[in-house]
N, C-alpha and C positions, 0 to 999 in steps of 0.2 A: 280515365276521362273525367273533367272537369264537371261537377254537381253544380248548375246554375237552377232558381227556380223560387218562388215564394212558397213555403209551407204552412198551410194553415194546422199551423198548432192548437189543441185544446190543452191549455196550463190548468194542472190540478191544485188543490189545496195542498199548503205547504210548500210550497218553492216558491221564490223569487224567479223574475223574468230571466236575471243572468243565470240563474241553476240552470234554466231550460238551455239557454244559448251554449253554457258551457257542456252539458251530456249531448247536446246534439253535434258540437266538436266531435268531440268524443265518438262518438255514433256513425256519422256520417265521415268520419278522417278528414276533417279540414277548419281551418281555422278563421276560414271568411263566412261567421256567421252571425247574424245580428237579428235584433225583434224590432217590434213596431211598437213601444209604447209599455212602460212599466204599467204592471200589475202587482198589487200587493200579495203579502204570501197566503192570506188568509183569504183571497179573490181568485175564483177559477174562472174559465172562461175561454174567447178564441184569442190568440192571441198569433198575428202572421210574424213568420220567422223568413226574413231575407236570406240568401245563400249563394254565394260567388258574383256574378255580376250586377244579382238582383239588389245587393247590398246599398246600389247609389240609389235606390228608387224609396229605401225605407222610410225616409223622412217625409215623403209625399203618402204612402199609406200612411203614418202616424200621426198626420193634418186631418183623413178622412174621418167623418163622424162615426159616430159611436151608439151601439145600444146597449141597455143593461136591466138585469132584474131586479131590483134590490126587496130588502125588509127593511121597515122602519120601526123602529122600538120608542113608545111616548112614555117615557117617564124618570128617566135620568142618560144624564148627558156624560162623555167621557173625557177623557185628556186627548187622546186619537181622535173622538169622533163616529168610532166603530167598538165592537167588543171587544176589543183585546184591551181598551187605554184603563185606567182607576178610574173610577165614578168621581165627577167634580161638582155635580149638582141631582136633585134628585127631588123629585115630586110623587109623593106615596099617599095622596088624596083618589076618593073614588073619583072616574072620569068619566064624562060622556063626552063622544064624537060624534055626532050627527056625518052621513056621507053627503049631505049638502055643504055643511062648513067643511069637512075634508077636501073635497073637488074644488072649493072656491079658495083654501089653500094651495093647491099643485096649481092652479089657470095663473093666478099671482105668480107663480115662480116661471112662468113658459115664457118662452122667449129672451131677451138680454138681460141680463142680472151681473149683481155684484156678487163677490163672494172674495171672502178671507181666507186665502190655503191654510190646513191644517199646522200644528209646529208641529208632528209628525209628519213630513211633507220631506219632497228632495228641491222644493223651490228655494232659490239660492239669494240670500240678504249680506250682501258684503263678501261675495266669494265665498261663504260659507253656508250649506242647507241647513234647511230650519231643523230638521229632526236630529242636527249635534250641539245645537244651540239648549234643544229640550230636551237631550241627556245630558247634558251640562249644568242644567237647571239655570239657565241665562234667557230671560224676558227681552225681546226686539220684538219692533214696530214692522207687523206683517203687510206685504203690496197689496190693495185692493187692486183686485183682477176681475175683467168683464169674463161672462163665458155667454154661453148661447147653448138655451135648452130647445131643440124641438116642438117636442111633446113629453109628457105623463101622461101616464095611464094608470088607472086604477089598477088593480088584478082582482081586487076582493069585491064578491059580490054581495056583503053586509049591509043592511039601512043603517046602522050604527054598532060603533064600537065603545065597551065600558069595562071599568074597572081599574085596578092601579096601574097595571104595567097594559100597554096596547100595541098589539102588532097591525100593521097592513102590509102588502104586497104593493109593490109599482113597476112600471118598466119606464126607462128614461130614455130617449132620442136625444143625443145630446152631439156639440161640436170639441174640437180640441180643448183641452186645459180645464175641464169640468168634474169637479171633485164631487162625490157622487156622498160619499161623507156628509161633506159639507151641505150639501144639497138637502140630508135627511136632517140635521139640525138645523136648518133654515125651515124647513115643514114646521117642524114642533115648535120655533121660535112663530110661525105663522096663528099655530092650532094655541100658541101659549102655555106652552109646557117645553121643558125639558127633553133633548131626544138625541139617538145616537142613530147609526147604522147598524144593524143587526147580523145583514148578511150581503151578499153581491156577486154576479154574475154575467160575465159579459158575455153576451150573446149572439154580439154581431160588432164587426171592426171592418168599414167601408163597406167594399163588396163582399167579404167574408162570413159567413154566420157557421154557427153552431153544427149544422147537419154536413156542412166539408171536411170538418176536422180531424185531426188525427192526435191521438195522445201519443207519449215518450214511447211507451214499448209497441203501441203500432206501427210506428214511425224504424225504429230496432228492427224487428221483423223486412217491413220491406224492403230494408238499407241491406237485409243479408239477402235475400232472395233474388234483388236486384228489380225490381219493379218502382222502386221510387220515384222514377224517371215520372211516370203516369201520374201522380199524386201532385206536383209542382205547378205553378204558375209562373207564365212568361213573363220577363221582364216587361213585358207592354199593360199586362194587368194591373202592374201597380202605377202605371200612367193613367187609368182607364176615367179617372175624375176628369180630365182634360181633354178637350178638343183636338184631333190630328189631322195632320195632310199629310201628301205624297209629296216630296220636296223634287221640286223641280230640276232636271239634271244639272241646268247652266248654273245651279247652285249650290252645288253640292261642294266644288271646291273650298268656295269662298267660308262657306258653313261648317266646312271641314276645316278650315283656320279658324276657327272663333271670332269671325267678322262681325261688324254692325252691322246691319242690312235695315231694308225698307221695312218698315212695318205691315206685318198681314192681318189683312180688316179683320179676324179670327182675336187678336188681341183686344179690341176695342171691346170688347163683355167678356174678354178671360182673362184670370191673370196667368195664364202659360200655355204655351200650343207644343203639341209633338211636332216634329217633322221625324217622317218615318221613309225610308229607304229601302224599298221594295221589301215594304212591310213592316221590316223591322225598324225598331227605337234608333233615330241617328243624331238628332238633339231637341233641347227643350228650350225655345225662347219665352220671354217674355220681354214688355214693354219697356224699352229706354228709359229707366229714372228722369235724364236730364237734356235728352233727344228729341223734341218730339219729331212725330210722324218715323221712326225708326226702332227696332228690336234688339235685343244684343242676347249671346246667349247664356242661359241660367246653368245649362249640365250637357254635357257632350257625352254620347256613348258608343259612335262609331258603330262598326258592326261585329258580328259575334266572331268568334277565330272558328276553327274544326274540331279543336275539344271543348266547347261549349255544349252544352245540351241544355 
């Protein structure tokens, strides 16, 4: 029988996102298995793992927002960004941080910001990612990219922090394409110091958080005892950011061909609606680029066969 279902993953330190997709091949016997969003190897966290059908929905979890815990370190900056890169700058003066000018640091950075991806990064400049450009030791002009913060939150309950090297705790609410890196050296560039990322931790990926999670060898175990089944989420879950209806039967044809159809008022404040088919996911419109008042559709997924689960 066919394994369909989202997994919520917790990735440990030390693997790449593909380690996890590839042992859970492995694991699981099958080879339709994908994640929702790179995580660096030094970054633990949830991280959802698509699986058989759930596969077409991955890209809609890896749009959904994001939370994370990080450490910020005030006193020299790296080539990464984070602890693993060489130190490229470096401020070894005693320091004071007041937690007034800290918080009036993080309120500046809430909301839309700029931000330059790391040259440790997989963002791609000429068909090529930055972080082969920065083992090449080859300098390019990096994309200024908008992202969209949330919130910051403090974690540390200090009046002030002093001395050469400074740590604080934060947790970030953040949207797609938010380098959390870059984020802690935009701080220190704020506070006027030098500053890297220390540490990091995702804690929540859409609907997903930290207390669903299952690690590799839990994940092992249920895959032989046969209970995994319980552990997955329906393909619908990972539609669950969007608005759905019951698709009307005299429609189902037409929607069943990939038709244009009349626009349903549910588009005019979303960008994509389910139509759901006695229950289940049967496609995802969204708005006509160059129609008005009509829909066309984004992802077709029919209905589930008898070895689905």
């Amino acid at each position: 029988m066919a394994i369909n279902g989202i997994l919520p993953l917790w990735k440990e330190k030390g693997m790449t996102s593909h380690d996890c997709v590839f042992k859970l091949r492995k694991i699981l016997k099958t080879k339709k298995v994908g994640h929702t969003g790179t995580l660096d190897p030094e970054v633990d966290g949830v991280l959802p793992i698509c699986i058989g059908n759930t596969t077409k929905v991955a890209e809609y979890i890896t749009n959904q927002g994001k939370t994370y815990e990080a450490e910020v370190a005030i006193g020299f900056s790296t080539e990464t960004e984070d602890a693993t890169g060489e130190v490229v700058d470096q401020d070894q003066q005693e320091k004071k941080i007041t937690r007034q000018e800290l918080l009036a640091a993080l309120e500046g950075l809430t909301g839309e910001i700029t931000q330059i991806p790391p040259m440790y990064s997989a963002v791609k400049v000429n068909g090529k990612k930055l972080y082969e450009y920065a083992r090449a030791g080859i300098a390019v002009e990096r994309p200024v990219r908008k992202a969209w913060i949330d919130s910051i939150e403090l974690l540390d309950n200090a009046a002030e922090w002093t001395g050469t090297d400074i740590h604080f705790r934060i947790r970030i609410q953040c949207g797609k394409g938010t380098y959390i890196r870059t984020l802690a050296v935009q701080i220190g560039e704020a506070l006027g110091y030098p500053a890297h990322m220390s540490k990091l931790t995702r804690t929540e990926s859409g609907k997903f958080k930290q207390a669903d999670c299952l690690t590799l060898a839990q994940v092992d175990e249920i895959a032989q005892n046969g209970t995994i089944g319980r552990f997955l989420k329906p393909l619908m879950y990972g539609l669950s950011a969007f608005p759905s209806v019951e698709v009307d039967p005299k429609m189902v044809f037409a929607m069943k061909n990939g038709q244009v159809m009349d626009m349903h008022p549910l588009l005019e404040k979303n960008e994509l609606l389910v139509f759901t088919l006695n229950d289940n996911p049967f496609a995802l419109y969204k708005k006509h680029p160059e129609k008005k008042g009509k829909m066309k559709p984004e992802k077709m997924f029919g209905l589930p066969t008898e070895d689905e689960v």
